[in-house]
Backbone as a chain_set.jsonl record, in Angstrom:
{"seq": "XXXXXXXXXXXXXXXXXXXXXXXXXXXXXXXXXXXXXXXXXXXXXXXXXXXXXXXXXXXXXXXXXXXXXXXXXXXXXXXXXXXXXXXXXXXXXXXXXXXXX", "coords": {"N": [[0.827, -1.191, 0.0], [1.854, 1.365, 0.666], [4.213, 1.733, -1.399], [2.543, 1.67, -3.699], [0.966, 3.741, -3.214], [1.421, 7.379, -4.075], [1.164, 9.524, -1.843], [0.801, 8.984, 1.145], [-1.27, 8.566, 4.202], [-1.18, 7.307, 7.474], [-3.546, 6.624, 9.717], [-5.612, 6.701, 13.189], [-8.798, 5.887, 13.416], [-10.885, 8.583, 13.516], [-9.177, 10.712, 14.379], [-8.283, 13.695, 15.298], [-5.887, 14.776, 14.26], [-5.176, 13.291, 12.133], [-6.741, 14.477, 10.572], [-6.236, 16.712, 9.887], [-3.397, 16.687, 8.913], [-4.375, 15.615, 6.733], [-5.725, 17.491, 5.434], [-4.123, 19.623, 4.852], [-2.426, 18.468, 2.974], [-4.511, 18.177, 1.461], [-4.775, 21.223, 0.764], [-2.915, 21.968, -0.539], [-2.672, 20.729, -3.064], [-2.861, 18.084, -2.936], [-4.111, 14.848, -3.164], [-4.075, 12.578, -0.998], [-3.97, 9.239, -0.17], [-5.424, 8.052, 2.199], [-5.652, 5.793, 4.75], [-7.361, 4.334, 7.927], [-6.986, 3.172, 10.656], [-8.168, 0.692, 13.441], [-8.456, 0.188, 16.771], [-7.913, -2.217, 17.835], [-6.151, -2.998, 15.877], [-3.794, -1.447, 15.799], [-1.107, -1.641, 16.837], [-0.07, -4.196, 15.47], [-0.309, -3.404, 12.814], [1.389, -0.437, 13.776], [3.897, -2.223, 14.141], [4.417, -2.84, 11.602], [4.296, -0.82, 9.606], [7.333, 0.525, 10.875], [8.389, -2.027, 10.072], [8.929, -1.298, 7.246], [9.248, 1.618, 6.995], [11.093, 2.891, 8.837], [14.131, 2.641, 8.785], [16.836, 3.904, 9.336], [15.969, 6.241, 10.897], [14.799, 4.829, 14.008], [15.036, 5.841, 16.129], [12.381, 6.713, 17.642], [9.263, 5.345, 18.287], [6.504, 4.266, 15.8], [3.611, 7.154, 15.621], [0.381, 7.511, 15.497], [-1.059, 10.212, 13.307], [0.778, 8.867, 10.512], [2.912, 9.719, 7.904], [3.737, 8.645, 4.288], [5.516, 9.471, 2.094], [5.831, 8.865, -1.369], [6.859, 6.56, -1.031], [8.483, 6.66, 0.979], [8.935, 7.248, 4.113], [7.897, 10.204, 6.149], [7.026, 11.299, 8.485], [5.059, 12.276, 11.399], [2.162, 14.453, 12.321], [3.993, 16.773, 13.269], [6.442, 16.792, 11.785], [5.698, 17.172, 9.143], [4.36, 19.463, 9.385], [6.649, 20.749, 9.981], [8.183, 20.471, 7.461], [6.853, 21.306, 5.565], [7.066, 24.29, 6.319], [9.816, 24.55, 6.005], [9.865, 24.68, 3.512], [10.34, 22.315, 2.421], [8.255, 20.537, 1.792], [6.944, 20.845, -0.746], [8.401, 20.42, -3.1], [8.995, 17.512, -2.628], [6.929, 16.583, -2.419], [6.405, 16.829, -5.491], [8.601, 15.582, -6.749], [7.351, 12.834, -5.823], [5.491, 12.17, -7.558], [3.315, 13.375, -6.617], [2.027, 15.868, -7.249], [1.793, 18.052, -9.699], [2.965, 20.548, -10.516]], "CA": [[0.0, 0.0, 0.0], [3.408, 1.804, 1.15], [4.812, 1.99, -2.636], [1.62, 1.824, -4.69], [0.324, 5.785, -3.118], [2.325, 8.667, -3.407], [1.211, 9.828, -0.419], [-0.59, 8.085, 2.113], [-1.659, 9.137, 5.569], [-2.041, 6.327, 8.233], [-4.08, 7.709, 11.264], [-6.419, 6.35, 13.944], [-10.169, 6.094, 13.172], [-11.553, 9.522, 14.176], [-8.315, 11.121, 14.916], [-8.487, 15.123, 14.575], [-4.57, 15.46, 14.177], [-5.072, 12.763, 10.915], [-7.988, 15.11, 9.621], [-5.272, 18.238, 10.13], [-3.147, 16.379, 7.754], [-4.921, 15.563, 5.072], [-6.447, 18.977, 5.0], [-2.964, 20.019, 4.613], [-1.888, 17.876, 1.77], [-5.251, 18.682, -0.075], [-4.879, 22.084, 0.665], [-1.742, 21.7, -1.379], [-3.309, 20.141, -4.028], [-2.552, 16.928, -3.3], [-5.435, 13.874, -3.131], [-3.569, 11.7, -0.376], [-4.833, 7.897, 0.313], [-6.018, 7.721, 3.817], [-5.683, 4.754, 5.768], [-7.942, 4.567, 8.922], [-6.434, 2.198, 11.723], [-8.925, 0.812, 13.995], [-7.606, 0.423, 17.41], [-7.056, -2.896, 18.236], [-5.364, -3.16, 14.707], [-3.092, -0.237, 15.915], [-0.017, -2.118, 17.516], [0.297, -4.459, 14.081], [0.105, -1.965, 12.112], [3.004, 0.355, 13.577], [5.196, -2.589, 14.065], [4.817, -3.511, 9.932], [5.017, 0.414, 8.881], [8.166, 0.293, 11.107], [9.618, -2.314, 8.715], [8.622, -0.985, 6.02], [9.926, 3.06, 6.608], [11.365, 3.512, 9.593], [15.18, 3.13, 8.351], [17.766, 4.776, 10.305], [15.201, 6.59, 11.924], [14.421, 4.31, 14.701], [15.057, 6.135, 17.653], [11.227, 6.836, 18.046], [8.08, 4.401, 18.052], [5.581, 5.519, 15.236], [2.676, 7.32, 16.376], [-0.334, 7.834, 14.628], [-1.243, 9.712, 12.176], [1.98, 8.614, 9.849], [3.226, 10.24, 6.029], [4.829, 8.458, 4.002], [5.579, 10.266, 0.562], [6.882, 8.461, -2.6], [7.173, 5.405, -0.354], [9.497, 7.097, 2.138], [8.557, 7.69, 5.606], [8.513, 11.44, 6.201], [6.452, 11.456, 9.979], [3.611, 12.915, 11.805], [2.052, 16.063, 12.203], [5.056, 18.053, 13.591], [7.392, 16.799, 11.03], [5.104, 17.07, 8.28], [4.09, 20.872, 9.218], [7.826, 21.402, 9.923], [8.849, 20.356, 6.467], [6.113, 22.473, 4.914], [7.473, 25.5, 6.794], [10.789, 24.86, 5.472], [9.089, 24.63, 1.74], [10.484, 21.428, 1.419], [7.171, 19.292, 1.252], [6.042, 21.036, -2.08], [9.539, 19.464, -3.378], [8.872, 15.969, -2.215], [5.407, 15.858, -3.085], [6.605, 17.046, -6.863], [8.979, 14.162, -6.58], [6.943, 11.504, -5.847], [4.126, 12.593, -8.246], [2.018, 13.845, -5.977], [1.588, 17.407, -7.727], [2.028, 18.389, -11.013], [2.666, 21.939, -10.997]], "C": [[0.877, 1.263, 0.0], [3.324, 2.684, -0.489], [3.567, 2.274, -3.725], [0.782, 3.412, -4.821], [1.439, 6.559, -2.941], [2.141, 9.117, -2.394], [0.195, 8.828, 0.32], [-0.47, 8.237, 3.346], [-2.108, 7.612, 6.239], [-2.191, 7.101, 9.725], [-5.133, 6.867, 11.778], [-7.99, 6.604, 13.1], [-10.576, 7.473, 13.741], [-10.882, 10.637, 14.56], [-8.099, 12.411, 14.47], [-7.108, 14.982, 14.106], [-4.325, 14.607, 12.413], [-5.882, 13.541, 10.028], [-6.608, 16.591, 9.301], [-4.27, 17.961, 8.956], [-3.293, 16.105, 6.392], [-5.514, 16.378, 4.329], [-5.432, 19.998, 4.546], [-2.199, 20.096, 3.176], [-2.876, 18.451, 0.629], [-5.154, 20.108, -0.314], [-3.477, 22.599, -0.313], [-1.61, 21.186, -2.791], [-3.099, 18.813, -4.229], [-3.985, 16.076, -2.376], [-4.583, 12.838, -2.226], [-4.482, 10.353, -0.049], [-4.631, 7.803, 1.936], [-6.489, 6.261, 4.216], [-6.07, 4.758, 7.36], [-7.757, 3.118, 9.547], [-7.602, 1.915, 12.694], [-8.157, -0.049, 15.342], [-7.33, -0.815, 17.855], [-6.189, -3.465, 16.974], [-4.13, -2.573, 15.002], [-1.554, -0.874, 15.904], [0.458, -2.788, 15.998], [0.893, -3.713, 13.352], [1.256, -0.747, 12.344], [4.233, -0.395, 13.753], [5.379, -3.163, 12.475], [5.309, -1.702, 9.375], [6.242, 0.729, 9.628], [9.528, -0.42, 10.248], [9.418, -1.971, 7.438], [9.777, 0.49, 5.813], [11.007, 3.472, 7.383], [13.211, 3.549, 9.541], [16.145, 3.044, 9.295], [17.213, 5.708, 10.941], [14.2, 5.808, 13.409], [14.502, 5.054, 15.813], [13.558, 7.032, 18.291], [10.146, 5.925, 17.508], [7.389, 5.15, 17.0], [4.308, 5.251, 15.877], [1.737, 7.76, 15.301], [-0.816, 9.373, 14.601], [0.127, 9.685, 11.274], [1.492, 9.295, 8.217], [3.92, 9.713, 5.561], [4.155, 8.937, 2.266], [6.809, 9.634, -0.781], [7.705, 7.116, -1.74], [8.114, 5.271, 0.795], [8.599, 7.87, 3.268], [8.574, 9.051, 6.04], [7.914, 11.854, 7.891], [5.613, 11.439, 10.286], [3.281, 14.282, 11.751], [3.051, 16.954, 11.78], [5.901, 17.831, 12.243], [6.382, 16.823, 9.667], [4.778, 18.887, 8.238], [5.385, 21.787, 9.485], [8.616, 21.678, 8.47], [8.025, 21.114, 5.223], [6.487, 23.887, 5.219], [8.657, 25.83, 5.984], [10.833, 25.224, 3.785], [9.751, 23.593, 0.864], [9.926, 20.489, 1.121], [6.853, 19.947, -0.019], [7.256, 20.122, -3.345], [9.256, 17.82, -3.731], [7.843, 15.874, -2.449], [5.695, 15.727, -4.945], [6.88, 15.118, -6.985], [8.472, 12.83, -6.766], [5.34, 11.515, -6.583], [3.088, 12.852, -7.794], [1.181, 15.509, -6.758], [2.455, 17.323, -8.961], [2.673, 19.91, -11.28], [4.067, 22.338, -11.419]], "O": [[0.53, 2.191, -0.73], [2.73, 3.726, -0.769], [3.745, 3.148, -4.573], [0.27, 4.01, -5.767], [2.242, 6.524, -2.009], [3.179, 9.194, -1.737], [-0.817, 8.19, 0.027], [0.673, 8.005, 3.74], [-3.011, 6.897, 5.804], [-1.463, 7.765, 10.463], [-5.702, 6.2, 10.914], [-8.141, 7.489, 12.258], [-10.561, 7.305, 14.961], [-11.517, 11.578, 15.035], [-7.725, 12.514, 13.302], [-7.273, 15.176, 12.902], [-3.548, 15.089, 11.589], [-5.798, 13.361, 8.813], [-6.468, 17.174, 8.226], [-4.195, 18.797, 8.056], [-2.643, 16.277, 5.361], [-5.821, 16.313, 3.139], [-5.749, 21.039, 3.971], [-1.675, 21.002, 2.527], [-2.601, 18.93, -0.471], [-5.39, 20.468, -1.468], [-3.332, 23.778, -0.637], [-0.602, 21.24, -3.495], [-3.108, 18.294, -5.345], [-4.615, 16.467, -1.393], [-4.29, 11.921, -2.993], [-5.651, 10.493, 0.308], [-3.635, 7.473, 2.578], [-7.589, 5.768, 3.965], [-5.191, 5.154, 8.126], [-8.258, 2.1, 9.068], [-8.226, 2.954, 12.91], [-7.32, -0.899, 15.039], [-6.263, -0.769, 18.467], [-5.519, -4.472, 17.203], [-3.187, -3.153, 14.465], [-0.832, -0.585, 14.949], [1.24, -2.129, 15.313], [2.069, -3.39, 13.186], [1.88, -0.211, 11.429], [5.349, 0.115, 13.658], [6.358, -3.842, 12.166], [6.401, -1.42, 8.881], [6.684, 1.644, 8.932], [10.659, -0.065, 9.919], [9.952, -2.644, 6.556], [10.699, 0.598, 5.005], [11.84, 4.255, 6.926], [13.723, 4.438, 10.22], [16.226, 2.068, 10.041], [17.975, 6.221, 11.76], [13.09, 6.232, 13.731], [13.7, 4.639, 16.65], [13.634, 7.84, 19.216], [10.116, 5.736, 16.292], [7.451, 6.379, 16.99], [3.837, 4.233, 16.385], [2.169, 8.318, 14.292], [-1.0, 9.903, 15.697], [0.681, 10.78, 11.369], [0.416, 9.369, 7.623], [5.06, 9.884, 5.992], [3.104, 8.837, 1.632], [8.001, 9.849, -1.006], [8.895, 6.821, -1.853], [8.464, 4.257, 1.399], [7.822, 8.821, 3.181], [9.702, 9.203, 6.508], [8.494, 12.789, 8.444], [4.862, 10.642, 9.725], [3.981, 15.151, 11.231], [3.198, 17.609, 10.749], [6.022, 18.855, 11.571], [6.81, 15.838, 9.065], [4.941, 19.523, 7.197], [5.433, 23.01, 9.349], [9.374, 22.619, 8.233], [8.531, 21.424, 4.144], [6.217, 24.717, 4.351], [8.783, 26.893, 5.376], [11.647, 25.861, 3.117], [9.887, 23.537, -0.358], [10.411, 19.585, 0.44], [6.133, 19.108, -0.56], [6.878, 19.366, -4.24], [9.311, 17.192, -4.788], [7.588, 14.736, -2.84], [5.296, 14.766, -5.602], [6.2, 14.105, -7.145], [8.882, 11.946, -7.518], [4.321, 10.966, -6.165], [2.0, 12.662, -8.336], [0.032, 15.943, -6.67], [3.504, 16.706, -9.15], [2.796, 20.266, -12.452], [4.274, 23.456, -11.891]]}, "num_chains": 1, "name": "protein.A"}
């Protein structure tokens, strides 16, 4: 699911801080695939997107809601509205064909 969406949001069922993201991305013009975790799924689920993204970034558990962009792991919220600040999510969305422009 990982490699097949340019972007894809995994977040809790119901979870405002996953709605904050994806309002983000579309507000960006990007159509992200949303993945809604339901909670006793939860634990699974961050120890497989673990092997999947988490890299050389291990030195934190993932917490929901997760980004990964162009099949690379990029975070949660903070690091997702940090890397928009810096203006280098419009970059990385290009990249991984998320936006055209």
């Amino acid at each position: 699911m990982v490699k097949d969406n340019a972007v894809i949001v995994f977040g809790k069922k119901g979870c405002c801080m996953s709605y904050v993201v994806k309002r983000l991305l579309q507000g960006l013009g990007v159509n992200p695939a949303v993945y809604e975790v339901d909670e006793e799924d939860e634990n699974a689920v961050v120890v497989e997107l673990e092997g999947i993204g988490a890299g050389d970034r291990k030195e934190r558990r993932m917490q929901f809601p997760e980004v990964f962009i162009g099949g690379r792991w990029i975070g949660g919220l903070e690091q997702i509205m940090a890397t928009h600040i810096t203006g280098e999510l419009t970059p990385l969305l290009k990249q991984a064909g998320a936006l055209w422009l």
